[in-house]
Backbone as a ProteinNet text record, in pm:
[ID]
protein_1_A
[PRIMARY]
XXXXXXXXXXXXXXXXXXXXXXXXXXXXXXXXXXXXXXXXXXXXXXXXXXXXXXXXXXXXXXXXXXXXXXXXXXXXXXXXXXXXXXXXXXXXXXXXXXXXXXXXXXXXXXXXXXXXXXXXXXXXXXXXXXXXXXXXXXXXXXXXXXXXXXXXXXXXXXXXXXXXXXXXXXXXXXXXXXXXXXXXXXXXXXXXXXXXXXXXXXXXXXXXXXXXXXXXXXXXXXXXXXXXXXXXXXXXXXXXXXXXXXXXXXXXXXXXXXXXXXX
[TERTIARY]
-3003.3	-2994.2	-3132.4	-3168.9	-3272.1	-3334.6	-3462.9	-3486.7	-3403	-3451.5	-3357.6	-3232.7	-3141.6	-2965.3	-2921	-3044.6	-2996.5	-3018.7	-3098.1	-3157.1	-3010.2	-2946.8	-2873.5	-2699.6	-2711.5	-2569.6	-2588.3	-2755.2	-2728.7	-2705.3	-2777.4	-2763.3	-2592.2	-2588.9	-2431.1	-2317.2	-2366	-2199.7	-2227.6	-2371.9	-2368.6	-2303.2	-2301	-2233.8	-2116.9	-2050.4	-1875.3	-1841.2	-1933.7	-1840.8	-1807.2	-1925.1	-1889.4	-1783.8	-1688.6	-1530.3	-1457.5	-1330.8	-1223.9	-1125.4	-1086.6	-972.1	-837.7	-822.4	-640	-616.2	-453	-418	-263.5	-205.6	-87.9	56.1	163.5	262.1	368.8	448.6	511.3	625.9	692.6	814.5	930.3	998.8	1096.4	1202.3	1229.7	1311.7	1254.2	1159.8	1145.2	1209	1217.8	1328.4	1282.8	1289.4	1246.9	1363.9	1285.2	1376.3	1275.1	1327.7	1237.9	1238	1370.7	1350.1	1259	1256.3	1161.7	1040.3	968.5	857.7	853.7	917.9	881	883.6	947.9	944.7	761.8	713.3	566.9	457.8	449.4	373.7	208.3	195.4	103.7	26.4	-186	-202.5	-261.7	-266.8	-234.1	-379.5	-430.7	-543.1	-556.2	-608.4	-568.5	-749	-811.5	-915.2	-902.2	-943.6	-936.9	-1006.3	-1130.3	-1187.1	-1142.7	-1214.6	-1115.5	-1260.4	-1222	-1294.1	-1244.6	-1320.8	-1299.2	-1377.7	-1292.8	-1332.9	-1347.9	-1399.1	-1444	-1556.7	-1464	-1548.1	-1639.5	-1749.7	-1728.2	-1784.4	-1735.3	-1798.2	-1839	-1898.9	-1961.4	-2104.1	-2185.4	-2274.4	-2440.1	-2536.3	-2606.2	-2751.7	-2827.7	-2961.4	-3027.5	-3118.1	-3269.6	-3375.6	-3482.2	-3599.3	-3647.6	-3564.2	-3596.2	-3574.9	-3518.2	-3500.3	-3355.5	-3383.7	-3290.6	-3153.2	-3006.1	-2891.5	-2845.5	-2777.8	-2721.5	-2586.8	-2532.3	-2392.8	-2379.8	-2234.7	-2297.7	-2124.7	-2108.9	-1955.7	-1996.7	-1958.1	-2030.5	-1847.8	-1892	-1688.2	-1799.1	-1718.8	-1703.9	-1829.1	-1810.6	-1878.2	-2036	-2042.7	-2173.1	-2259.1	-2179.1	-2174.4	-2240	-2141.9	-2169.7	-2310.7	-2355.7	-2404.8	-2612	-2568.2	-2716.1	-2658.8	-2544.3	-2551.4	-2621.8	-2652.3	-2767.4	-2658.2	-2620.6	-2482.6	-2415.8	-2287.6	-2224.5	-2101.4	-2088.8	-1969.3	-1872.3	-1806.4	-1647.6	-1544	-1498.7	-1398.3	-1316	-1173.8	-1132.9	-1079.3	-1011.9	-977.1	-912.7	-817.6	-672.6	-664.8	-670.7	-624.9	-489.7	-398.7	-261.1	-179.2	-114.3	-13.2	69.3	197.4	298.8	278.9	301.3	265.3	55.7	9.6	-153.4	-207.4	-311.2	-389.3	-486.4	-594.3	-753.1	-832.5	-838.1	-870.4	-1017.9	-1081.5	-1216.3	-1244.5	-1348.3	-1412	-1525.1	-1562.1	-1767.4	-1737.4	-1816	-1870.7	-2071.8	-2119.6	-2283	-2272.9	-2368.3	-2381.1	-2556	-2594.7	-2738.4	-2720.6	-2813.9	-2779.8	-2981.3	-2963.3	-3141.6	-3136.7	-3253.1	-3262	-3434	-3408.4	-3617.7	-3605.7	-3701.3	-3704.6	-3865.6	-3886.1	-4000.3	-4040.4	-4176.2	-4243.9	-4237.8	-4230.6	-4234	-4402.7	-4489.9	-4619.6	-4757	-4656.2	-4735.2	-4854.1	-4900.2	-5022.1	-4977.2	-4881.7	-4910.3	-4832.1	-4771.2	-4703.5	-4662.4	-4620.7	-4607.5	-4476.7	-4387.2	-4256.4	-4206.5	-4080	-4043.9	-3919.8	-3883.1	-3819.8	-3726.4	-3581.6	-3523.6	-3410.1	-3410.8	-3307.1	-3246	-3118.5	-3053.1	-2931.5	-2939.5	-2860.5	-2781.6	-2690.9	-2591	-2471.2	-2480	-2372.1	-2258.1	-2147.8	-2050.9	-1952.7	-1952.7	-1836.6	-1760.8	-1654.6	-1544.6	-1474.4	-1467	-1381.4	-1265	-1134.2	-1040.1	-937	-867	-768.1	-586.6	-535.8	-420.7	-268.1	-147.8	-21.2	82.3	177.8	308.1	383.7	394	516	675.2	633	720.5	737.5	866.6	815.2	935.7	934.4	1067.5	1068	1151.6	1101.2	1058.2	1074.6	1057	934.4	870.3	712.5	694.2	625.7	561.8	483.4	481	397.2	327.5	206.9	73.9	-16.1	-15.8	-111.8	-248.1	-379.6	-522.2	-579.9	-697.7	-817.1	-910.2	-1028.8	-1126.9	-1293.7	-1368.5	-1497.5	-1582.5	-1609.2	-1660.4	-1840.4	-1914	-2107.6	-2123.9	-2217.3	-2269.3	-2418	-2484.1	-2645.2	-2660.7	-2732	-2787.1	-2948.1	-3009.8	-3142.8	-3174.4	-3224.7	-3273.8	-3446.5	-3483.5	-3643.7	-3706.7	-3808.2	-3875.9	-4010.3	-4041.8	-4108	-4217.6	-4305.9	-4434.9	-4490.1	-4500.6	-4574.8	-4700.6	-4803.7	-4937.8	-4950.2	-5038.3	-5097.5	-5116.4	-5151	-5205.9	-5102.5	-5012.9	-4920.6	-4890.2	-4944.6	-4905.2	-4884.7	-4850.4	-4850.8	-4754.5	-4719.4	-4670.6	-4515.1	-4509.4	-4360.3	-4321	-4199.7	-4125.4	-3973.3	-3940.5	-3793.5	-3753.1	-3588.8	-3511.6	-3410.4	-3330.9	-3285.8	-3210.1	-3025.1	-2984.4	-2893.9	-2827.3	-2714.9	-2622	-2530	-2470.4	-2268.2	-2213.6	-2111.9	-2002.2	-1893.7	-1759.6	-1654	-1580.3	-1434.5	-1319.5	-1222.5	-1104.7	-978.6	-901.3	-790.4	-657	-578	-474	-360.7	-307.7	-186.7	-177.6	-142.8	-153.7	-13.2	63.5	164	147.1	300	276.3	492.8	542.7	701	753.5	808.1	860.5	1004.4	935.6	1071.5	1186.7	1076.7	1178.9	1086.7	1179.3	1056.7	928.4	884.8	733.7	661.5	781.6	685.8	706.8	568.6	573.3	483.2	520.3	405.2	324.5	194.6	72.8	6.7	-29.2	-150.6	-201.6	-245.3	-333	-356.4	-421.5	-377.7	-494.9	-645.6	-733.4	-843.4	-877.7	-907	-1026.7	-1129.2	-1219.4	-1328.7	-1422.2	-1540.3	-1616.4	-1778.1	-1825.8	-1962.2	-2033.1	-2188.7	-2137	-2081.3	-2039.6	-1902.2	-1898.8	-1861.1	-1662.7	-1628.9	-1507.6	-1527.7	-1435.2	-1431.6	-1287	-1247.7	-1093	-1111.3	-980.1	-955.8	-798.1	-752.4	-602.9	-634.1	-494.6	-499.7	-339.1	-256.7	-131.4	-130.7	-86.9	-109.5	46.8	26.4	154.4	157.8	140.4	149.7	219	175.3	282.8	215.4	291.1	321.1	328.3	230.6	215.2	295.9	215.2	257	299.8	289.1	258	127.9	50.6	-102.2	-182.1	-111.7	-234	-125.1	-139	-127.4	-245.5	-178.3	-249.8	-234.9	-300	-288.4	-365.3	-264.4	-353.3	-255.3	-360.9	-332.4	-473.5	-439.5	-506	-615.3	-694.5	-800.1	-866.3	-834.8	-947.5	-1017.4	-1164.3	-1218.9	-1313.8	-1324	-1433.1	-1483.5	-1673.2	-1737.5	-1804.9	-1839.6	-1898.2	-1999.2	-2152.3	-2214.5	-2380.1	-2413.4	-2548.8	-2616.9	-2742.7	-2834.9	-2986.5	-3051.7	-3206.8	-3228	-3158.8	-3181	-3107.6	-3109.9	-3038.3	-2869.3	-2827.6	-2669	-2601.2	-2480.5	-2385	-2242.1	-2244.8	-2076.6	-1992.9	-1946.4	-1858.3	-1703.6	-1642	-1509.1	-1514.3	-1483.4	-1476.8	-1333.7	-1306.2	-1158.8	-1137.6	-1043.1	-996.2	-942.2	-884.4	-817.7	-893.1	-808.7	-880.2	-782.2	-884.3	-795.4	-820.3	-736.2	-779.6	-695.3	-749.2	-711.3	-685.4	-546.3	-544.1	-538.2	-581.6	-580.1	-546.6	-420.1	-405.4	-398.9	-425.5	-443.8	-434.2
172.9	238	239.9	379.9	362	328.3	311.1	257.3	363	494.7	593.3	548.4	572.2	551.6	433.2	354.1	211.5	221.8	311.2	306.7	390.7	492.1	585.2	492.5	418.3	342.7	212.5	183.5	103.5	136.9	253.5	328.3	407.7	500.9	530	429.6	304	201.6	124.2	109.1	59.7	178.5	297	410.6	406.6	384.9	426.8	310	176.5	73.6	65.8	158.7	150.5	232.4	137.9	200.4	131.2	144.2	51.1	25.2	-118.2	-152.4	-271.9	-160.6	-211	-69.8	-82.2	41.5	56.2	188	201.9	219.4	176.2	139	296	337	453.3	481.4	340.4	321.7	374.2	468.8	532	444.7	306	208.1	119.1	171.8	124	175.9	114.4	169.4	125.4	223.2	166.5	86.9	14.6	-112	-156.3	-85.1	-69.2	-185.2	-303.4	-430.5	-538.6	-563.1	-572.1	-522.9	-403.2	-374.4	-441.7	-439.2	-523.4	-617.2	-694.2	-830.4	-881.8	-789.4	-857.2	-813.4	-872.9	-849.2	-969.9	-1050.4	-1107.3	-1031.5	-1101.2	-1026.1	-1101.3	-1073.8	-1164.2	-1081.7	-1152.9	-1120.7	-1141.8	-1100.4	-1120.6	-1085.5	-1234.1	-1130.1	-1181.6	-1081.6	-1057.9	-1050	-1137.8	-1135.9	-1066.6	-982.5	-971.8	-889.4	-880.4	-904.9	-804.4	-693.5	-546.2	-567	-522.5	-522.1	-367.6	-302.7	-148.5	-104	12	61.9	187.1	269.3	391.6	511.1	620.6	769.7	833.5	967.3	1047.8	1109.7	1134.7	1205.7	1156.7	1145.9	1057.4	1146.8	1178.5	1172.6	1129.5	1094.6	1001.1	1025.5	1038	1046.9	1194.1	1286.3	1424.1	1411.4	1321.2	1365.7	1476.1	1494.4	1541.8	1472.2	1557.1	1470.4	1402.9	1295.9	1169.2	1175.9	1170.5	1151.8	999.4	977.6	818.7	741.1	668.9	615.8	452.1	356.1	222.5	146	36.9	-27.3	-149.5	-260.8	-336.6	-453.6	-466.5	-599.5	-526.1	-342.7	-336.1	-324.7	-318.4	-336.2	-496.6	-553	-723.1	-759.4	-710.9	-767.6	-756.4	-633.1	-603.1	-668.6	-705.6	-722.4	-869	-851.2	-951.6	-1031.8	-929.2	-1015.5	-888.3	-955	-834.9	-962.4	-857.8	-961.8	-856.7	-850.5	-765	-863.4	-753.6	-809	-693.1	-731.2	-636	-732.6	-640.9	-745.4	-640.5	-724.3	-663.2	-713.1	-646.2	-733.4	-626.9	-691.2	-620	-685.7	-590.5	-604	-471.4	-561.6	-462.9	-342.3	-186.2	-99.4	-68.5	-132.5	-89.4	-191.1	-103.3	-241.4	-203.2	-285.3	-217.3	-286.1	-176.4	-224.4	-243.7	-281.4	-270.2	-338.5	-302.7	-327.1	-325.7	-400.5	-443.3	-461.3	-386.8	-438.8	-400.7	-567.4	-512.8	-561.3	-460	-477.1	-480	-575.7	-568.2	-553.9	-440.2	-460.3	-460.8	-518.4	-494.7	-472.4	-424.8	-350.7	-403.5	-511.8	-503.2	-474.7	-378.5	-320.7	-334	-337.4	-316.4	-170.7	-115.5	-6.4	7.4	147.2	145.4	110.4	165.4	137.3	17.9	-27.5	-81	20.7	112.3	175.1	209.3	293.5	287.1	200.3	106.1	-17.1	-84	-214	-322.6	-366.5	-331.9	-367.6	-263.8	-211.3	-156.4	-277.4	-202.5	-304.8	-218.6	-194.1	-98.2	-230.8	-187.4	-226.5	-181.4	-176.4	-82.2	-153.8	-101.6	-226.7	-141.4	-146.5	-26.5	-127.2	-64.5	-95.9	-20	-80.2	46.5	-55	23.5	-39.4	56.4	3.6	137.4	44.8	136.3	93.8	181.4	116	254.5	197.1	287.6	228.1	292.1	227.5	263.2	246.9	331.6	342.4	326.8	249.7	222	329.1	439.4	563.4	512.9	354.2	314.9	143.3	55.8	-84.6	-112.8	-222.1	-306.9	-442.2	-566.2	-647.6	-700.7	-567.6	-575.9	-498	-451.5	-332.6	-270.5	-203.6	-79.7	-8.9	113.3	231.8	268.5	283.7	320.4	442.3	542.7	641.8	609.3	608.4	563.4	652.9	640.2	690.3	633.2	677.5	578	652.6	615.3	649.1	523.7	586.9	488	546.4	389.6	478.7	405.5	467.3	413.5	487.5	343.6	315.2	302	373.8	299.5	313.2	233.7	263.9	214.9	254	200.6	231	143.1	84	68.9	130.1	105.9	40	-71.1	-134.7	-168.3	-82.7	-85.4	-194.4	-289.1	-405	-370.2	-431.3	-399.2	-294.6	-260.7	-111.3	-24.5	67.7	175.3	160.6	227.8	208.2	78	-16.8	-166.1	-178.2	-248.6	-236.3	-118.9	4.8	105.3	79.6	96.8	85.9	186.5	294.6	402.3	393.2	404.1	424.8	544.5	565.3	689.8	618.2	672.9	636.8	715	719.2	821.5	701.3	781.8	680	854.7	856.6	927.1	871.9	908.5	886.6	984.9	959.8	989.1	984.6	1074.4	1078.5	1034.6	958.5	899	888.3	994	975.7	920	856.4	847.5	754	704.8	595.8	441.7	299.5	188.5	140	29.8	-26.8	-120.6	-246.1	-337	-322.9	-358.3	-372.9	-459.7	-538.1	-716.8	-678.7	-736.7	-729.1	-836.4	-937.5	-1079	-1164.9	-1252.1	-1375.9	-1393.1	-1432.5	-1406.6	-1288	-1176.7	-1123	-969.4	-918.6	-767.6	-698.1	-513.2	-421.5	-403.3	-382.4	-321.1	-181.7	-119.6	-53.3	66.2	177	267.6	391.1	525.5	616.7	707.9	683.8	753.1	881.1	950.6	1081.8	1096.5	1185	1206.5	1295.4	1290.7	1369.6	1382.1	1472.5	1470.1	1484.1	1335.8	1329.3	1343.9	1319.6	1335.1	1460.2	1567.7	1653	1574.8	1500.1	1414.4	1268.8	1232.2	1051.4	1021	973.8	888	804	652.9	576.2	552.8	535.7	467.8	353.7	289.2	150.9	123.2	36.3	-50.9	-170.5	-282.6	-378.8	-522.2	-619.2	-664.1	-827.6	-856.6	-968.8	-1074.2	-1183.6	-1336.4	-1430.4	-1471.1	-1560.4	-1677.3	-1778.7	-1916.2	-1940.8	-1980.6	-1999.8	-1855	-1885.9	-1789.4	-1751.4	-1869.6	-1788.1	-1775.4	-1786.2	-1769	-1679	-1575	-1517.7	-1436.8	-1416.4	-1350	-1208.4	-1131.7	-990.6	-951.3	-875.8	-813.1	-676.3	-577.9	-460.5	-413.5	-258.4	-138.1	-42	-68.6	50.7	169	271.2	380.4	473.1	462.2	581.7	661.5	763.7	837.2	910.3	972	1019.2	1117.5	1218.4	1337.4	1391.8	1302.8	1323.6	1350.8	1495.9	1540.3	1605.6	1561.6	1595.5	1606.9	1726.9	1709.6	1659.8	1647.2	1601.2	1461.5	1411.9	1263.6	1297.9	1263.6	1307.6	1155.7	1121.3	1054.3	1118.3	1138.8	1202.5	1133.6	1014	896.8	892.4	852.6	793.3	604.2	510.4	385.8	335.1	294	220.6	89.3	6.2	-38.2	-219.2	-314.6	-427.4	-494.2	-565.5	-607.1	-660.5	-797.3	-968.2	-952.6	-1020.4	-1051.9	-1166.7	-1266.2	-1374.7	-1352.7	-1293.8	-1275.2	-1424.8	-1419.9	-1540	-1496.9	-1523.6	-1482.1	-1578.6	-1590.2	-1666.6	-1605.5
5419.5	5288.2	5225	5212.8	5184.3	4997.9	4951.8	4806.4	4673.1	4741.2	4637	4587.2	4695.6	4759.7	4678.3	4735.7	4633.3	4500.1	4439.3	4301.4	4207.1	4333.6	4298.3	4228.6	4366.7	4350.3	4243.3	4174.8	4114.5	3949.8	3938.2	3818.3	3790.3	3883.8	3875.1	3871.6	3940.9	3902.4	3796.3	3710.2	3592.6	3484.8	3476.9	3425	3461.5	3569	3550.8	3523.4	3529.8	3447	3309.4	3270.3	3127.6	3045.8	3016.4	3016.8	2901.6	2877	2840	2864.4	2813.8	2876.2	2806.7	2685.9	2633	2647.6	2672.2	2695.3	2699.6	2804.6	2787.4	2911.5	2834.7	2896.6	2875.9	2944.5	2919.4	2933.1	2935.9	2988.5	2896.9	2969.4	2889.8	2826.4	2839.5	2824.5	2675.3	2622.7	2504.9	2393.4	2316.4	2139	2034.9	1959.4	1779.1	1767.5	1688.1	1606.2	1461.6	1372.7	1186.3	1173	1191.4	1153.7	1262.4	1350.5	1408.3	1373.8	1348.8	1332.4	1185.9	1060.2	933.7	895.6	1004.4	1015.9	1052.2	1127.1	1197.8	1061	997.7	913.9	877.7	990.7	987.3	1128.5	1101.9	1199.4	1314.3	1428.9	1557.2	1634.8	1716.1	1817.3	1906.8	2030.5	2157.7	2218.7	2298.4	2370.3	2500.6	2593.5	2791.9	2797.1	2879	2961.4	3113.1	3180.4	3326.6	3419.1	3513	3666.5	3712.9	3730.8	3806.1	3934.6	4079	4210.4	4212.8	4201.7	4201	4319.5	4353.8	4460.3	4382.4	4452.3	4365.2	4444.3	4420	4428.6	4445.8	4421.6	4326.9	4352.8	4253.5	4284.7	4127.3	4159.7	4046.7	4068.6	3976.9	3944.3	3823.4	3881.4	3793.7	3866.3	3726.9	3739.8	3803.7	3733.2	3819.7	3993	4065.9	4213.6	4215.8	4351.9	4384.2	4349	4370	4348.7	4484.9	4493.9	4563.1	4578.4	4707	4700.1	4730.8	4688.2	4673.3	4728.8	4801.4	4843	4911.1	4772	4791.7	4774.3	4838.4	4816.1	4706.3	4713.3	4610.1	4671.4	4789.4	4842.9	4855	4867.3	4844.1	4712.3	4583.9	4476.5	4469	4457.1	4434.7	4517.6	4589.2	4677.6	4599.9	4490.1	4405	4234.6	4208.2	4052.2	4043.3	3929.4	3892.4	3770.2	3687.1	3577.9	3526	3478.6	3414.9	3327.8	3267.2	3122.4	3086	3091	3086.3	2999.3	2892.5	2815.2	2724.9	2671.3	2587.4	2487.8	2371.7	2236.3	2161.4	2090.3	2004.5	1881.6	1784.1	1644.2	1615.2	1575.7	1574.5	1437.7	1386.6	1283.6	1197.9	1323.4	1291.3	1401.9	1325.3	1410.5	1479.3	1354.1	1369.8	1439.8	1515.8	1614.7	1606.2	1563.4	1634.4	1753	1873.2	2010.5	2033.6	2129.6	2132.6	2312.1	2355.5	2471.5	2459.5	2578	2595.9	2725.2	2770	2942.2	2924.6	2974.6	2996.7	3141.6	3219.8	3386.4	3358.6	3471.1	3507.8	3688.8	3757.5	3894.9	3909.6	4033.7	4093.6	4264	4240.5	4436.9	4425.7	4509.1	4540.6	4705.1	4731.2	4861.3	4935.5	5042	5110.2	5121.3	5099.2	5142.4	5295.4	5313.7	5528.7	5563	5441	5556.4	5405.4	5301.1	5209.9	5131.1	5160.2	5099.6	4952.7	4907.3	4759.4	4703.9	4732.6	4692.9	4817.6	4781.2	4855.9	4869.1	4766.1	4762.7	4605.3	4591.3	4487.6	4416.8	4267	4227.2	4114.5	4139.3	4066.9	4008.2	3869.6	3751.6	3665	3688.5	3588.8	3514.1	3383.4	3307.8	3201.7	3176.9	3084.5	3043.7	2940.3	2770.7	2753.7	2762.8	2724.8	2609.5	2503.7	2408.8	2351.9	2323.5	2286.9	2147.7	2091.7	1943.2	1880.4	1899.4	1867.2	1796.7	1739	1629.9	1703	1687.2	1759.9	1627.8	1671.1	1587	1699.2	1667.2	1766.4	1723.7	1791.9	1812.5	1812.9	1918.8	1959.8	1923.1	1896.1	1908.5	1911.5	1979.9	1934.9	2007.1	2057.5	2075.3	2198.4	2332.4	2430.7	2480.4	2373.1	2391.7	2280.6	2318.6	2225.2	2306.9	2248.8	2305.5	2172.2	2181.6	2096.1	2122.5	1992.1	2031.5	1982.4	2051.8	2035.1	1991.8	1928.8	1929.3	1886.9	1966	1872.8	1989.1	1924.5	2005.9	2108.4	2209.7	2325.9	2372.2	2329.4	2343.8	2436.4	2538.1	2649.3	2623.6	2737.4	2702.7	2842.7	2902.1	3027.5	3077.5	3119	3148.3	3253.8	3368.6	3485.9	3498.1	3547.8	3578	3696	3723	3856.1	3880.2	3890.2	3912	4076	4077.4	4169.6	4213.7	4276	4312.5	4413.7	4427.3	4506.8	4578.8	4665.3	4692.1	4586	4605	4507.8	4357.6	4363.4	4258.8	4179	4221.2	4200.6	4005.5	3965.4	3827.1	3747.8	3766	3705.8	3727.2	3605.8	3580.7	3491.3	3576.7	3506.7	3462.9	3324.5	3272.1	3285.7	3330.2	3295.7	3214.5	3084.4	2998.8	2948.8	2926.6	2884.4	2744.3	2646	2566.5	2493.3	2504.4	2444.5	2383.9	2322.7	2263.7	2292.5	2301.1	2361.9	2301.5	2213.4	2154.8	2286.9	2269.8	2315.9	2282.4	2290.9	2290.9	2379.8	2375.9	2511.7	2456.5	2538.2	2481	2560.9	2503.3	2544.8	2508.2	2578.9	2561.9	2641.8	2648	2683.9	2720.9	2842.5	2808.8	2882.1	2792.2	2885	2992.5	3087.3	3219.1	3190.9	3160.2	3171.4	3025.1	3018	2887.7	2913.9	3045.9	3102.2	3174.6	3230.9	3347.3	3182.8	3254.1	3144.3	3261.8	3205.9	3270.2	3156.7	3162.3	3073.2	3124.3	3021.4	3135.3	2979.9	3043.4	2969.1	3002.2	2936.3	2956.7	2904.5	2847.7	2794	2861.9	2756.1	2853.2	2716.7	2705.4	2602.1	2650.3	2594	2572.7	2483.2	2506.6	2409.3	2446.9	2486.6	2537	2667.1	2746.1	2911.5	2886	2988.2	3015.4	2975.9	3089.9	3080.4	3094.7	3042.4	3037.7	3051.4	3154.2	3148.2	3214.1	3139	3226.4	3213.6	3320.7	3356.7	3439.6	3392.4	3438.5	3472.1	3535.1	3517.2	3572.9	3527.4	3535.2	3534.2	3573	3554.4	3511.8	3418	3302.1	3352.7	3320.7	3289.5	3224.8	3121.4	3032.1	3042.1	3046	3082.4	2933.4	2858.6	2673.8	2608.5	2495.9	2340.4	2342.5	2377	2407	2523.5	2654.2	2729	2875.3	2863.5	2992.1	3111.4	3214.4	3313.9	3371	3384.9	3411.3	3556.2	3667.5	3746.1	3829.3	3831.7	3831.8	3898.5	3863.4	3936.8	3810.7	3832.8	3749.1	3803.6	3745.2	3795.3	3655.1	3679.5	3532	3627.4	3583.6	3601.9	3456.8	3505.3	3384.1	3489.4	3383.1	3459.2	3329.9	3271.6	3243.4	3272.8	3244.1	3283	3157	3140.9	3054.7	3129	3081.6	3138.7	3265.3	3348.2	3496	3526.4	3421.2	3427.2	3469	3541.3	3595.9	3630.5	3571.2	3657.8	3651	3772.1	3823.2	3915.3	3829.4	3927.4	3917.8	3989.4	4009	3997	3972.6	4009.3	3995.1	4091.7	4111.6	4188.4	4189.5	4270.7	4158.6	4213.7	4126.7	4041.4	3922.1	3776.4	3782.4	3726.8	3706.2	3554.9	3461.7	3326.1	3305	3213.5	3115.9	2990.1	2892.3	2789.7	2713.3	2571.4	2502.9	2383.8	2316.2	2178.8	2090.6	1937.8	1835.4	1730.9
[MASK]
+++++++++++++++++++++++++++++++++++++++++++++++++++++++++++++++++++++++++++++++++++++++++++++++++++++++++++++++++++++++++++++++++++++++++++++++++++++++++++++++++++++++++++++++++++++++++++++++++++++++++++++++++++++++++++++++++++++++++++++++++++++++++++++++++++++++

């Protein structure tokens, strides 16, 4: 794989990670219940941490090159991140919730030159922000789920870096840098099978600074306590944003662990 390829897959999977993740359930088996919903009148919070195994995609340019097709699984992913922090969070009461997500990724590629003359070794870093903030209404509730319609806006930041070490080029260091913002609409729920086991999942689609933005998710819950359950399921988002030469056109999918904690 050559320094590009790698520069390509490290910039494009810091971009399709940047996503969110509370979301929605669609199960036709849910029912209003008014007393139930006016009974919940205090407000309750919930934050997930969780662990996406994602493969990805697609197609990426930076730095004015040519475009990259790009099809990396998960273990070749992991194998350049440097850190990443993934989380989502709920403040809820009654029918209204306000949702929110943060994922920051740092990935790096240091590579050898084939013959050393205008550098000695290269050094690519790419590090991207994605947070989403949305406000959500239960269509639906009662004491076995709810179904919620969202919206809210999701900004992503990403910048990747190339770093020259000895031979000619040694010292020069070039940024490509894009950040644009994203309207989100879709639907989130949550619907209990049993006292502990529930399905979760999500349903968002948007636009705006990137051409399209969605993510779906489903997922399947259990209930240690009142406050601490476990979630694991299936994620897939893709983004299909291009500006001035800068392009990411990804898919990323594949399993997500989370730790909910409510208080």
């Amino acid at each position: 794989m050559n320094g590009y390829v790698k520069l390509a897959l490290a910039g494009a999977f810091a971009a399709a990670m940047a996503n969110s993740a509370v979301a929605a359930d669609v199960s036709p088996l849910l029912r209003q219940d008014p007393q139930a919903v006016d009974a919940q009148d205090d407000w309750t919070f919930t934050v997930a941490p969780y662990f996406w195994m994602a493969g990805l995609s697609g197609q990426t340019s930076q730095f004015g090159l040519p475009t990259v097709d790009m099809d990396a699984d998960f273990g070749d992913i992991l194998s350049n991140l440097d850190f990443a922090f993934m989380a989502a969070g709920e403040a809820r009461n009654g029918r209204f919730s306000v949702i929110g997500d943060i994922i920051y990724s740092k990935l790096g590629v240091d590579g050898e030159t084939r013959r050393g003359i205008l550098a000695d070794n290269v050094e690519v870093t790419s590090e991207t922000f994605s947070g989403l903030l949305g406000l959500g209404y239960a269509v639906l509730e009662s004491p076995q789920g709810h179904l919620d319609v969202v919206g809210g806006m999701r900004v992503w930041s990403v910048d990747t870096t190339i770093s020259f070490n000895g031979g000619i080029l040694g010292g020069v260091e070039r940024s490509d840098s894009a950040t644009w913002v994203d309207g989100m609409v879709g639907l989130r729920g949550k619907y209990s099978l049993t006292p502990e086991v529930y399905l979760t999942g999500w349903g968002l689609v948007g636009g705006g600074g990137a051409d399209i933005d969605w993510d779906v998710a489903l997922g399947v819950g259990y209930d240690f306590n009142d406050r601490i359950s476990a979630i694991a399921g299936y994620r897939a988002l893709g983004v299909d944003y291009s500006n001035d030469g800068f392009v990411f056109d990804a898919v990323q999918q594949g399993p997500i662990l989370s730790l909910a904690i409510k208080f």
